[in-house]
C-alpha positions as CSV (number, residue, x, y, z in Angstrom):
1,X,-176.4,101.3,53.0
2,X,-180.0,102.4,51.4
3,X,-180.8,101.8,48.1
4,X,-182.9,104.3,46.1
5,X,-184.1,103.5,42.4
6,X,-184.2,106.5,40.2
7,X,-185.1,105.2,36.9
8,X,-186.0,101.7,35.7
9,X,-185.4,100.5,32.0
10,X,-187.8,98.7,29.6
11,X,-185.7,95.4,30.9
12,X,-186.8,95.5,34.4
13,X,-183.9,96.9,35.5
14,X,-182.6,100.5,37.4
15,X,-180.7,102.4,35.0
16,X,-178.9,104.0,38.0
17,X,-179.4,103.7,41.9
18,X,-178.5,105.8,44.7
19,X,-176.7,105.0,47.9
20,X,-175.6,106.0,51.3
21,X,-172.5,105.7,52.8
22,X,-172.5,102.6,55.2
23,X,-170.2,104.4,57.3
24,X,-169.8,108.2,57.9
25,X,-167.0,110.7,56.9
26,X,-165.5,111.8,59.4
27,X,-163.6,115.4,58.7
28,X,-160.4,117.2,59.9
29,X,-160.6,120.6,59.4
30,X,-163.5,121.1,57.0
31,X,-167.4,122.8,57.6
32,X,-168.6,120.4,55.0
33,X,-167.7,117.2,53.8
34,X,-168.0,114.6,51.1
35,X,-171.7,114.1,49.6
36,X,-174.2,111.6,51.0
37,X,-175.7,110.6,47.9
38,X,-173.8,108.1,46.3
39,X,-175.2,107.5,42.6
40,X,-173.8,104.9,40.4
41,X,-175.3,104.0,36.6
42,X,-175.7,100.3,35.9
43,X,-172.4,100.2,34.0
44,X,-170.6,102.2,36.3
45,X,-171.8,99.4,38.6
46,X,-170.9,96.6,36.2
47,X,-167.4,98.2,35.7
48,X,-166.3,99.0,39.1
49,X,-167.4,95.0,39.9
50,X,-165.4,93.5,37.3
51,X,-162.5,95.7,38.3
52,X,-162.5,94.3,41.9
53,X,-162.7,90.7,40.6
54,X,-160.0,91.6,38.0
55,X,-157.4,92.6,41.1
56,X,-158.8,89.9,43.6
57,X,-158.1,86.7,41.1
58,X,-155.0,88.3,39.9
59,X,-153.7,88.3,43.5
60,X,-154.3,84.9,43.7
61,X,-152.5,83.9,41.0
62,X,-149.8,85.7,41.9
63,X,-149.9,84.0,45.5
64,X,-150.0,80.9,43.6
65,X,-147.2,81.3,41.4
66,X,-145.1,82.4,44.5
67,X,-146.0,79.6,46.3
68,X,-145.0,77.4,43.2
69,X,-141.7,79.3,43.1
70,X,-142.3,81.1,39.9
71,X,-142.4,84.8,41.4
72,X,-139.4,85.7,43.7
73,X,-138.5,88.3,46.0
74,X,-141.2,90.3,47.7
75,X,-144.5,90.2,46.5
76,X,-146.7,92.1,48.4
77,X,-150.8,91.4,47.6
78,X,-153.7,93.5,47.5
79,X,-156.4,90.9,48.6
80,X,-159.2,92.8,50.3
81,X,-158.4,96.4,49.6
82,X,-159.9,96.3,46.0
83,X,-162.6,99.2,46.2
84,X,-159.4,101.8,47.4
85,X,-157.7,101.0,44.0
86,X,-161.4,100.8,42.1
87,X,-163.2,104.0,44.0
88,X,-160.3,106.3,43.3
89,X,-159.2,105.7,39.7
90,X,-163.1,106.1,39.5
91,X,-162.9,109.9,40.5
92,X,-159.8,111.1,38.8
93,X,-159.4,112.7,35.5
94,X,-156.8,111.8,32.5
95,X,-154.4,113.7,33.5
96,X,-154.0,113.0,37.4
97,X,-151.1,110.4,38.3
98,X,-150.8,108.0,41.2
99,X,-147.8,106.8,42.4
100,X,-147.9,104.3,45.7
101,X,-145.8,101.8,48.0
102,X,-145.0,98.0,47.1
103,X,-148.0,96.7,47.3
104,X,-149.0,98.0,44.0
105,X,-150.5,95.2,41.7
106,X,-154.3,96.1,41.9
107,X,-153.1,100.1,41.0
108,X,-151.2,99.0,38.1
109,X,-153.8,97.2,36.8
110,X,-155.9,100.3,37.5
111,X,-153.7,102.5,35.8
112,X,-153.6,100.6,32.8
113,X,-151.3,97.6,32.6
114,X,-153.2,94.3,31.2
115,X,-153.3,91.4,33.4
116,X,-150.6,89.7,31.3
117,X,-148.3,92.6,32.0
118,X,-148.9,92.7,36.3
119,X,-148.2,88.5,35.7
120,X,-145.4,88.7,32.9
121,X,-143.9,91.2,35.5
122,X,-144.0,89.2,38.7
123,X,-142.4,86.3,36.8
124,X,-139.8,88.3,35.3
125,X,-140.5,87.6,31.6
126,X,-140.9,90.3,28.1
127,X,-144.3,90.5,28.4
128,X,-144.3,92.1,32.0
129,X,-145.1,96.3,31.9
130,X,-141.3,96.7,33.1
131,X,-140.2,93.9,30.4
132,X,-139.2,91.3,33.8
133,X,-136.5,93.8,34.9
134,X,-138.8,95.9,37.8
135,X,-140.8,92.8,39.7
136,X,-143.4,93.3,42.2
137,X,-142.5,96.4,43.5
138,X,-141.9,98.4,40.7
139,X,-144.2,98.6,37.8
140,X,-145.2,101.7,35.9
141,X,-147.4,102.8,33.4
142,X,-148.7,106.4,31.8
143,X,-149.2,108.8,34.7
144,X,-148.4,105.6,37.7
145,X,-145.1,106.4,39.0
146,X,-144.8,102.6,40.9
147,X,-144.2,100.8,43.1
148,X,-141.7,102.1,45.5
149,X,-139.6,99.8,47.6
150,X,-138.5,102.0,50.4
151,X,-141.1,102.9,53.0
152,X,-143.0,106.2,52.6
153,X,-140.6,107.3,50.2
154,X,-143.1,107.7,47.6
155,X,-144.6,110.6,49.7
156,X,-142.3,113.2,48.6
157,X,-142.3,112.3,45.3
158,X,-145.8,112.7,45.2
159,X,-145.7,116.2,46.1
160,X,-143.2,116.4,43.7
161,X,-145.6,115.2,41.1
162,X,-148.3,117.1,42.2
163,X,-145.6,120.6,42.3
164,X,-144.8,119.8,38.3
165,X,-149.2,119.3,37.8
166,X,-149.2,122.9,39.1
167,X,-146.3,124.2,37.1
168,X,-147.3,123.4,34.2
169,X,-151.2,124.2,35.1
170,X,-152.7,120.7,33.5
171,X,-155.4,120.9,36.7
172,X,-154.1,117.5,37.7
173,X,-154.5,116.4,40.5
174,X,-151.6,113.7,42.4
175,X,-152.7,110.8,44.3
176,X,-149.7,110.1,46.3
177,X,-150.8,106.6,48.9
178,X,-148.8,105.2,51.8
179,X,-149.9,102.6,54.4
180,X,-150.4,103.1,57.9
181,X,-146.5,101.4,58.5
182,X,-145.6,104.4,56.9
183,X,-147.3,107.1,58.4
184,X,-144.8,107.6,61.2
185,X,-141.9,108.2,58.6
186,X,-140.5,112.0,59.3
187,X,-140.3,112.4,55.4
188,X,-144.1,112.6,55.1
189,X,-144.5,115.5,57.5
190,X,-141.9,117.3,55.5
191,X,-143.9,116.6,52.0
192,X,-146.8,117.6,54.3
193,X,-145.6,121.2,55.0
194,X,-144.0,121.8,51.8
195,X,-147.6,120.5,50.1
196,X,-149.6,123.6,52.3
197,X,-147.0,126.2,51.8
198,X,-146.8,125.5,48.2
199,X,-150.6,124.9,47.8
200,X,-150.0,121.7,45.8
201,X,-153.0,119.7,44.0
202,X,-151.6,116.7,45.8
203,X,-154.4,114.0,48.2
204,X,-152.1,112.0,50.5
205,X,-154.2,108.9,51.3
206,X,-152.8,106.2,53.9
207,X,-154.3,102.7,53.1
208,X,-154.7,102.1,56.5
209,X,-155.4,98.1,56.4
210,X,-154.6,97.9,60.4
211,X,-151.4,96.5,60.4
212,X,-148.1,97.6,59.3
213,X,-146.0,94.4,58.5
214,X,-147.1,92.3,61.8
215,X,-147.4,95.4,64.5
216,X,-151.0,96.8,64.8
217,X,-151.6,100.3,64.1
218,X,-152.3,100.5,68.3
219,X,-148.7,99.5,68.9
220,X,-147.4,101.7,66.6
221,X,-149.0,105.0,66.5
222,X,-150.1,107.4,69.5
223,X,-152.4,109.1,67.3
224,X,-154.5,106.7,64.7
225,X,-156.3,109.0,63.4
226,X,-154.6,109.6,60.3
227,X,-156.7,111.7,58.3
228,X,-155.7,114.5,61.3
229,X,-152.2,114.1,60.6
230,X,-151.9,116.5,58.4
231,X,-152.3,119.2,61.3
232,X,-152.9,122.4,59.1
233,X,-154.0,120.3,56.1
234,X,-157.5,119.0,55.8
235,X,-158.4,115.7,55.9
236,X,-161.1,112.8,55.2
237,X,-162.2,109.2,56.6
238,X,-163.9,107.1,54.7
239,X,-164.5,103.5,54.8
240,X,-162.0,102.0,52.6
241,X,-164.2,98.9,51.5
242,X,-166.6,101.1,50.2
243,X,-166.2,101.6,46.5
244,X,-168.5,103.9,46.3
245,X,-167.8,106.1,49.3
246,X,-164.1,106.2,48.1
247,X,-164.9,107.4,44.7
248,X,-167.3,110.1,46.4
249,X,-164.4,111.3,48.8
250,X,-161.8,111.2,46.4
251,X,-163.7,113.3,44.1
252,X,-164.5,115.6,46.7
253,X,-161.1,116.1,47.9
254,X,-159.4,116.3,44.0
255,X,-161.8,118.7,43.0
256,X,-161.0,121.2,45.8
257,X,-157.3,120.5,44.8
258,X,-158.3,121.8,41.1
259,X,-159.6,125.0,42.4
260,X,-156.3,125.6,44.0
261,X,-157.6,124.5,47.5
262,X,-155.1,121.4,47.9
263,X,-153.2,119.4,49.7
264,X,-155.4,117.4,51.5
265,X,-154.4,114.0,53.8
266,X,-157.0,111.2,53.6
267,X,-156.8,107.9,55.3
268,X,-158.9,104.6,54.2
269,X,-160.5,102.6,56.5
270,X,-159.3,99.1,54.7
271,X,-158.0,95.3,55.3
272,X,-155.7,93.1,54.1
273,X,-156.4,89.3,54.1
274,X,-153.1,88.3,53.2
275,X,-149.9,88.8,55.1
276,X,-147.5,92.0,54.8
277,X,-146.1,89.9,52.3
278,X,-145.8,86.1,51.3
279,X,-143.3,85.1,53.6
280,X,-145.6,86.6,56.2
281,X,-148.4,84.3,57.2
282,X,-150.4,86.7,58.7
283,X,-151.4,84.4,61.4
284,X,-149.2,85.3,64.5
285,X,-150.5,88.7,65.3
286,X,-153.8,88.5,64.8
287,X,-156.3,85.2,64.5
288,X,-157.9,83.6,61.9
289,X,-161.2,84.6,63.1
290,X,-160.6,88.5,62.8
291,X,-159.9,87.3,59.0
292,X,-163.4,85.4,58.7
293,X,-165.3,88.4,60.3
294,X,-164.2,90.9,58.0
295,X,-164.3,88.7,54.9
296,X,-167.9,87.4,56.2
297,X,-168.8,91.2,57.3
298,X,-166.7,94.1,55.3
299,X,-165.7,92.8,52.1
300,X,-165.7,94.8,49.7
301,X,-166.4,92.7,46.6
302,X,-169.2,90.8,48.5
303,X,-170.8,93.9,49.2
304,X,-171.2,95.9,46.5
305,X,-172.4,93.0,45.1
306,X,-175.3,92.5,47.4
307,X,-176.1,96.4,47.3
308,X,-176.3,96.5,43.3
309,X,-178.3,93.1,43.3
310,X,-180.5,94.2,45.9
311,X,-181.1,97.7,44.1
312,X,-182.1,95.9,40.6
313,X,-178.8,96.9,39.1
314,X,-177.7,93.6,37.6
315,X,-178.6,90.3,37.5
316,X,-177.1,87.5,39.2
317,X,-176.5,85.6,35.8
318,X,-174.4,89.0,34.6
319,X,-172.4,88.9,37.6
320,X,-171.7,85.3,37.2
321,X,-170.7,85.9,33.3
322,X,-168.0,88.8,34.4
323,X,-166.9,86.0,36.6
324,X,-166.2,83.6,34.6
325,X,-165.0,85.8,31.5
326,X,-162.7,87.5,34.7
327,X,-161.1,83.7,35.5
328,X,-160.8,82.8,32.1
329,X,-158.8,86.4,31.8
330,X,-156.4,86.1,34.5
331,X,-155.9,81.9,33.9
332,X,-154.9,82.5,30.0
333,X,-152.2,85.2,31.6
334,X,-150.9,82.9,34.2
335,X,-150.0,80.4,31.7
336,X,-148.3,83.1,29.1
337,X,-146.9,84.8,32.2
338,X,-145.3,80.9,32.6
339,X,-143.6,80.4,29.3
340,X,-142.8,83.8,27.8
341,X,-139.4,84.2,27.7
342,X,-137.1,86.5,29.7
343,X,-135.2,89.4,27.8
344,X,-131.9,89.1,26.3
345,X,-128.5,90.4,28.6
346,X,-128.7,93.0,25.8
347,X,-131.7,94.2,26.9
348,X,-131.0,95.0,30.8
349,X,-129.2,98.2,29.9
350,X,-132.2,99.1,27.6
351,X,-134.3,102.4,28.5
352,X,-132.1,102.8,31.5
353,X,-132.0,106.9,30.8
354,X,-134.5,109.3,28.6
355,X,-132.0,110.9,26.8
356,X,-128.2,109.3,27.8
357,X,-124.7,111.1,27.9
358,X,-123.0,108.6,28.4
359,X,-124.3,105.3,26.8
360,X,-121.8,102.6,28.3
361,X,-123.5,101.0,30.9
362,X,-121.4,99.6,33.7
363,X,-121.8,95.8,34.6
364,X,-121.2,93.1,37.0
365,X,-117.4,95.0,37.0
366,X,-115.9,98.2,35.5
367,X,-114.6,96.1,32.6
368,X,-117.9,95.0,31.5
369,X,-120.2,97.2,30.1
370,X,-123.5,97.0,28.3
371,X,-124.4,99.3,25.5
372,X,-127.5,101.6,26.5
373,X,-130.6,101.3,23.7
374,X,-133.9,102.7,23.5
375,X,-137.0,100.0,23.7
376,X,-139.9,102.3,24.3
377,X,-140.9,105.7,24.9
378,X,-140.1,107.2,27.8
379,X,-143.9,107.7,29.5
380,X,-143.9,110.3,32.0
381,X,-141.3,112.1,30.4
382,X,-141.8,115.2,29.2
């Protein structure tokens, strides 16, 4: 990727640089395609790093708290797919809303939630986004629909999203994102053609990290090129571990969708270091040495780093402050996430419905029943 400087500050360094995309676009059904210039102001650069630190530290808490038995279920991590998370939220507006599959941490964050309330969730305590009661998979916030358990489910709802945008003509945009285990699901073809016939300001992006639980996208798929999946809908390719690239796409695509040009399919080039989830060890179907490669070659923390170094962006000693400030962050969270408490029996009928009928909530039988009660405000709502 080449570096230009555009404007240099009394301190020495650029105010903003601009960059190429290390990999090309490559385009479904469109004349012209994302731009090539890829500009980024020194605290756009300083943000979108921290960011990616942020997600990649809080994963490995998370992966250490599983390990230590503190996290149960699934827990799904995002190690290595930062910049998709980072370079989208970049390019959308207030009022566009995401909604995703499990592995959902990094977006939450994104979206919103503190660190505390990604940890508090995962180890079921009060001070988690869902108050304990939603775990890994399902965590919300303002305009993040989750977290979906069930594969490719999400899809639909997305376009559903996206339909209610249109309706009530906000100009938002919906990010609706699926991995490439997903993209054979019949249920995304159907949100696909109801998305074009409707005209709906909906991007479907697949997170294609390459496999899909332990079966490589070869194995699975006749076609991998997911971006032309879409058929009658155009589509984009972009390297996924480019932050910057992502955000340029993304933009390019959601803007279109605002002038009433949507839907459009989009697939990320990405990687995920860890396994499908933690009782995956990620080893079997593929070697540790494809792991090394891409970490040594692709990753997308590393990289950006080297390109806004390189470009007189930052210094090293700022980078090393956001990491340390970052660690001290996420360490302060894993140990509140540890001892907060766990809500009340009380509380697991609380904010069950927006506005209940009936406000007897059934329990372990038909003869025990918890009273409904509001705790917060019902977000995405309305």
């Amino acid at each position: 990727m080449k570096a230009a400087l555009s404007q240099v500050q009394s301190n020495g360094l650029a105010a903003e640089a601009t960059f190429e995309p290390g990999r090309p676009y490559k385009l479904h059904l469109l004349s012209e395609g994302p731009s090539n210039t890829l500009t980024v102001t020194r605290d756009e650069a300083l943000k979108y790093y921290r960011d990616m630190q942020v997600i990649r530290r809080l994963e490995t808490a998370a992966g250490n708290m599983y390990k230590e038995k503190l996290i149960r279920g699934f827990c799904h991590l995002y190690s290595g797919q930062e910049a998709c998370a980072v370079g989208a939220k970049a390019a959308m507006q207030p009022q566009d809303s995401v909604i995703t599959a499990y592995r959902a941490h990094g977006w939450t964050y994104m979206m919103g939630v503190p660190v505390l309330g990604v940890l508090g969730e995962l180890t079921g305590r009060s001070s988690g986004c869902a108050r304990g009661k939603g775990g890994s998979m399902h965590m919300y916030a303002e305009n993040f629909y989750g977290g979906n358990g069930i594969v490719g489910a999400q899809v639909p709802l997305g376009a559903g999203i996206a339909f209610a945008n249109k309706y009530k003509g906000n100009q938002g945009v919906c990010i609706s994102l699926y991995g490439d285990g997903a993209a054979n699901q019949g249920q995304l073809f159907e949100a696909f053609n109801m998305a074009q016939l409707w005209k709906l300001p909906c991007i479907f992006i697949c997170e294609n990290n390459g496999y899909g639980m332990g079966t490589s996208v070869e194995r699975s798929s006749a076609s991998t090129n997911y971006y032309t999946r879409g058929d009658f809908i155009p589509g984009i390719w972009v390297d996924g571990m480019d932050v910057l690239a992502v955000r340029e796409a993304t933009r390019f695509a959601a803007d279109l969708c605002r002038e009433g040009k949507g839907p459009f399919v989009m697939e990320y080039a990405t990687y995920r270091y860890q396994g499908h989830s933690m009782s995956d060890p990620g080893t079997s179907y593929r070697s540790r040495e494809e792991i090394q490669e891409v970490r040594q070659t692709r990753d997308p923390i590393s990289g950006f780093k080297d390109r806004i170094l390189n470009a007189d962006l930052v210094t090293a000693e700022e980078l090393k402050e956001i990491d340390l400030e970052v660690r001290q962050t996420v360490d302060d969270a894993t140990k509140q996430a540890k001892v907060d408490p766990e809500v009340g029996i009380d509380d697991l009928a609380g904010d069950i419905y927006s506005l209940p009928i009936e406000t007897k909530i059934r329990g372990v039988t038909s003869f025990d029943t918890i009273n409904h009660k509001r705790i917060g405000r019902a977000v995405n709502f309305q």
